[in-house]
N, C-alpha and C positions, 0 to 999 in steps of 0.2 A: 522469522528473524534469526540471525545466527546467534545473537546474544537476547537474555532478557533481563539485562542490566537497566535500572528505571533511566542511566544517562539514556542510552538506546532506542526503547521504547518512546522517551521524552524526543528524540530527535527525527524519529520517524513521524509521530503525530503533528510534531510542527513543520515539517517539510508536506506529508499526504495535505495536510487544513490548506494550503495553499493549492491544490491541484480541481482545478474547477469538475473536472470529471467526477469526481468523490462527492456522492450526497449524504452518504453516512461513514463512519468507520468506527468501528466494535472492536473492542477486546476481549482476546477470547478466552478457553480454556482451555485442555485437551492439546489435539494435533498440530491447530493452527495456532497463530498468534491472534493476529487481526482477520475481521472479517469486513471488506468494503462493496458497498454498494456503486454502484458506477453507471452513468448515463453516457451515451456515444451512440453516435448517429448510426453506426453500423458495426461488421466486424472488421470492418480492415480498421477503422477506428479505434475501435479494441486491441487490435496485436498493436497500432501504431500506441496506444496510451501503453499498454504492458511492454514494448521495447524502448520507447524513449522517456518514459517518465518511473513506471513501478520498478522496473529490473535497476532504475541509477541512483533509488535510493540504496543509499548506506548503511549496511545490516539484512536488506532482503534476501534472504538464502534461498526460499522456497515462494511458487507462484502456486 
């Protein structure tokens, strides 16, 4: 996250809770912020969820 303002954090969790990909999401400590688990059929699945869904949340700095 670029920020770890609780609005931020608060608007990330309730945007990810909506993404069917997403079976868990953690908050972290340390380097990362969050930590999400994710199901998809394959990898091109995966860059398609990481470019059209994880990179156009608001606040994602780092994948």
């Amino acid at each position: 996250m670029d920020k770890q303002a609780l609005e931020a954090l608060n608007h990330f969790e309730e945007r990810i809770a909506l993404v069917p990909e997403v079976m868990s999401c953690f908050l972290m400590t340390g380097d990362a912020d969050y930590l999400l688990r994710v199901v998809v059929k394959d990898l091109h699945n995966y860059q398609a969820f990481l470019t059209n869904t994880l990179t156009r949340i608001p606040g994602v700095a780092h994948i």
